[in-house]
The first five atom37 places (N, CA, C, CB, O) and aatype in JSON, in Angstrom:
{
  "aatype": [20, 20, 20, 20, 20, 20, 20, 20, 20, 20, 20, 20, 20, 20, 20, 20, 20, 20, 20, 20, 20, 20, 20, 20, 20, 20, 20, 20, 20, 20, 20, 20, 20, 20, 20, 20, 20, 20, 20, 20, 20],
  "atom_mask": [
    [1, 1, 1, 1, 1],
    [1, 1, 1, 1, 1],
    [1, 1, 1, 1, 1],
    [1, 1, 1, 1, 1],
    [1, 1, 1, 1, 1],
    [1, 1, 1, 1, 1],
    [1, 1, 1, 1, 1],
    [1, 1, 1, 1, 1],
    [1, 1, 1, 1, 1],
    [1, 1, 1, 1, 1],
    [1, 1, 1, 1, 1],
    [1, 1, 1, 1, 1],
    [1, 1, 1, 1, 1],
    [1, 1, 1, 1, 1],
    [1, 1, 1, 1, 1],
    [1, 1, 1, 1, 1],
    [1, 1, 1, 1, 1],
    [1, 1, 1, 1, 1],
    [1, 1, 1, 1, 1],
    [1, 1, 1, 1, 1],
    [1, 1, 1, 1, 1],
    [1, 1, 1, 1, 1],
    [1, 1, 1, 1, 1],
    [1, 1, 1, 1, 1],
    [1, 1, 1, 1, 1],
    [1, 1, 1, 1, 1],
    [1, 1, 1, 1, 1],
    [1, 1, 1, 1, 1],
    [1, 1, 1, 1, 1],
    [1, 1, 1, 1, 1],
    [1, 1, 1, 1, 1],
    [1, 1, 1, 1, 1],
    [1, 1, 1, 1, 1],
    [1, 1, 1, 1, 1],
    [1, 1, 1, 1, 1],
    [1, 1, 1, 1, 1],
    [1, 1, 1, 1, 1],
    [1, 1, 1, 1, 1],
    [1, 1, 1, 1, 1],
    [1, 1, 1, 1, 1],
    [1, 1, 1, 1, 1]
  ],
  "atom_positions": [
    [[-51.55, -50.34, 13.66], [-52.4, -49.37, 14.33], [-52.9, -48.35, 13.31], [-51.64, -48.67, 15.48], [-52.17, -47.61, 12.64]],
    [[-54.54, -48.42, 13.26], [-54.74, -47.04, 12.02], [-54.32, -45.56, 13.19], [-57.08, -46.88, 11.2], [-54.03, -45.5, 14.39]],
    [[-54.43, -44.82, 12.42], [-54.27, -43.23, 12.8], [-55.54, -42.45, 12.37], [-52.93, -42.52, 12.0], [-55.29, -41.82, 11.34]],
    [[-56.56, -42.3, 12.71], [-57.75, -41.51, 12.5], [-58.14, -40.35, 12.82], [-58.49, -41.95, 12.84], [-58.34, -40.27, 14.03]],
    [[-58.34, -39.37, 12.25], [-59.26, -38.22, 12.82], [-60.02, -38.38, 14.25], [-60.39, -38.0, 11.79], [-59.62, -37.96, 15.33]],
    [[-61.47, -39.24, 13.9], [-62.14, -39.41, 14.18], [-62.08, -41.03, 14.92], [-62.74, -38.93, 13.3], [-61.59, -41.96, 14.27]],
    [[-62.65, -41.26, 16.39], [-62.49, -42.71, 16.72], [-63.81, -43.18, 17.04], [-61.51, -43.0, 17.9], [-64.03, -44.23, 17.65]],
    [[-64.84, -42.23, 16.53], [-66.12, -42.54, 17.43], [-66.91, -44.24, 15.98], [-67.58, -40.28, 17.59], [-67.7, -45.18, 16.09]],
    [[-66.16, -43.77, 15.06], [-66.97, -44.91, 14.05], [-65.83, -45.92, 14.61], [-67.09, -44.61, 11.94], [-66.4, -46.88, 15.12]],
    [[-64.64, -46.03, 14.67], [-63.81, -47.14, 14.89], [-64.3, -48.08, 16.42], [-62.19, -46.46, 14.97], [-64.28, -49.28, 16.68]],
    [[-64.7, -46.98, 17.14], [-65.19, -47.44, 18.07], [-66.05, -48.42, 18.83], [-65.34, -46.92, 18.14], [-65.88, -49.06, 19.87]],
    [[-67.18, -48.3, 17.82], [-68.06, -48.93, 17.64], [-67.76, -51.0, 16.49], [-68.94, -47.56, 16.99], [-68.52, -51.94, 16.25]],
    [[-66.68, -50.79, 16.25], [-66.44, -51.74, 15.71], [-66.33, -53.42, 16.21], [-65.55, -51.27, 15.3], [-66.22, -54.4, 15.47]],
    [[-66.4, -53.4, 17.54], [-65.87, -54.19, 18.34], [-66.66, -54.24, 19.96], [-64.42, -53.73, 18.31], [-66.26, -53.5, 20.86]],
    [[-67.4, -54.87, 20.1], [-67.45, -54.64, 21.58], [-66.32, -54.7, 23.0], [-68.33, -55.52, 21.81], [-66.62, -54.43, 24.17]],
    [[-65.3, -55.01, 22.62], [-64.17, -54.84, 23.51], [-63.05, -53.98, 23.38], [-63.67, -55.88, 23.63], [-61.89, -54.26, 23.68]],
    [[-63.59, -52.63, 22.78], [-62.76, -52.05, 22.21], [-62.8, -50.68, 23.8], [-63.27, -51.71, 20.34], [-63.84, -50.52, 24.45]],
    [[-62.04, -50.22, 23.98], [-62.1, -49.63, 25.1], [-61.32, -48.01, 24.02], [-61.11, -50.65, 26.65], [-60.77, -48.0, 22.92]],
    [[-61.73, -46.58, 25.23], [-61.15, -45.84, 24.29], [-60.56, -45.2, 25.48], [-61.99, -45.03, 23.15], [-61.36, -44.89, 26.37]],
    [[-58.98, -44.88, 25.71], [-57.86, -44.29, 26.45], [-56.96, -43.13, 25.99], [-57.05, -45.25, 26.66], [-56.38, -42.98, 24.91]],
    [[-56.99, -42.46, 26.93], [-56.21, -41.14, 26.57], [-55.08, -41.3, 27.44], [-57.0, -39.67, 26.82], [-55.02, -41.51, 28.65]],
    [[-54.05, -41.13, 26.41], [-52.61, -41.47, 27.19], [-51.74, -40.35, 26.49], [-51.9, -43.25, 26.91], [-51.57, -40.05, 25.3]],
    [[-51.2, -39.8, 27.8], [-50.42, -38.67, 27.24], [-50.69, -37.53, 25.95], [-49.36, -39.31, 26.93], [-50.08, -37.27, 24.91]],
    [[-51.93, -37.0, 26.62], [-52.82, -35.98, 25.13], [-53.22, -36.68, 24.05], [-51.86, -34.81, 24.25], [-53.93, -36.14, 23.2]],
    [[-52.79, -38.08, 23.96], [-53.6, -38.91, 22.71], [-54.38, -39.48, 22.51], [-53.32, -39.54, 22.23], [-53.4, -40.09, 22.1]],
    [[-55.8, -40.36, 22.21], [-56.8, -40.61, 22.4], [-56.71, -42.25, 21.47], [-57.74, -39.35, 22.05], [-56.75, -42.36, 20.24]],
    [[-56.58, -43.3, 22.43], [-56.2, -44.88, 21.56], [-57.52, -45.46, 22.05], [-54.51, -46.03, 22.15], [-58.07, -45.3, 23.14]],
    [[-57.96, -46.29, 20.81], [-58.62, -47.5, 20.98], [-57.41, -48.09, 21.31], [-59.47, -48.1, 19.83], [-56.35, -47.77, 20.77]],
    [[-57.61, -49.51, 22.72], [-57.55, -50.51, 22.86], [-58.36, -51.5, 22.58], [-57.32, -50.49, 23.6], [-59.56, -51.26, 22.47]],
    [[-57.86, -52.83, 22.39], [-58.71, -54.08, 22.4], [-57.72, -55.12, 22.91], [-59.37, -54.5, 20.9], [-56.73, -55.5, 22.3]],
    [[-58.14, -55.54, 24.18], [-56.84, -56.69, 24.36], [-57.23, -58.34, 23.75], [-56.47, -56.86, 26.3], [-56.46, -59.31, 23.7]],
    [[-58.54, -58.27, 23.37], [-59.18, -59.53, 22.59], [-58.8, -59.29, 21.04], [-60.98, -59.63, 22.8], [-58.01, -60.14, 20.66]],
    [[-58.99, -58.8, 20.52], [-58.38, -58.52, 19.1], [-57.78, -57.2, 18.99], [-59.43, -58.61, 17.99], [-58.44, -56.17, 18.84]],
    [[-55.8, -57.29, 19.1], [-55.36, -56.18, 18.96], [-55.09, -55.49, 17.65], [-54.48, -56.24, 19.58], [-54.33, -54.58, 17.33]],
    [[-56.13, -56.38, 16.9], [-55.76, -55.63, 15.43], [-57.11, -54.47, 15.05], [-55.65, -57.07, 13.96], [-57.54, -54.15, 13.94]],
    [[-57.61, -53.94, 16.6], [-58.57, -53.04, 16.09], [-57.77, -51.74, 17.09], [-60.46, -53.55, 16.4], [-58.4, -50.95, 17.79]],
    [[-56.44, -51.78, 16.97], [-56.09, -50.36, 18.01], [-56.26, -49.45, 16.92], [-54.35, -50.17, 18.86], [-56.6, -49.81, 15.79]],
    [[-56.03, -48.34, 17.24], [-56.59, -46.82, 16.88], [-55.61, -45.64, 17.47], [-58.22, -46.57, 17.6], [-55.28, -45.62, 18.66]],
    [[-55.25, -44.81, 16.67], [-54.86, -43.62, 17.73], [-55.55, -42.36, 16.63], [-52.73, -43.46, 18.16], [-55.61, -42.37, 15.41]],
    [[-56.0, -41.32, 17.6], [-56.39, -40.26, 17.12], [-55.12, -39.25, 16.95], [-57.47, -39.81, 17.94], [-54.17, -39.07, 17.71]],
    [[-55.5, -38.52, 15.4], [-53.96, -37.84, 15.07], [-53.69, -37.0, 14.03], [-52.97, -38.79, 14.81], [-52.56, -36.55, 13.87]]
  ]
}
């Protein structure tokens, strides 16, 4: 999982990339390729 500042460029990386806030934190998901998760941090 990267750790980014910023998720709005990671975001865009993937069209199945979904973006979730879980518990004050802000994760890319992707359940098609989970090697594009993300957490903002």
């Amino acid at each position: 999982m990267k750790i980014k500042n910023s998720l709005k460029a990671l975001l865009k990386r993937d069209r199945n990339n979904r973006l979730v806030r879980r518990k004050g934190r802000v994760f890319i998901i992707n359940k098609k390729a989970p090697r594009y998760k993300a957490r903002q941090g």
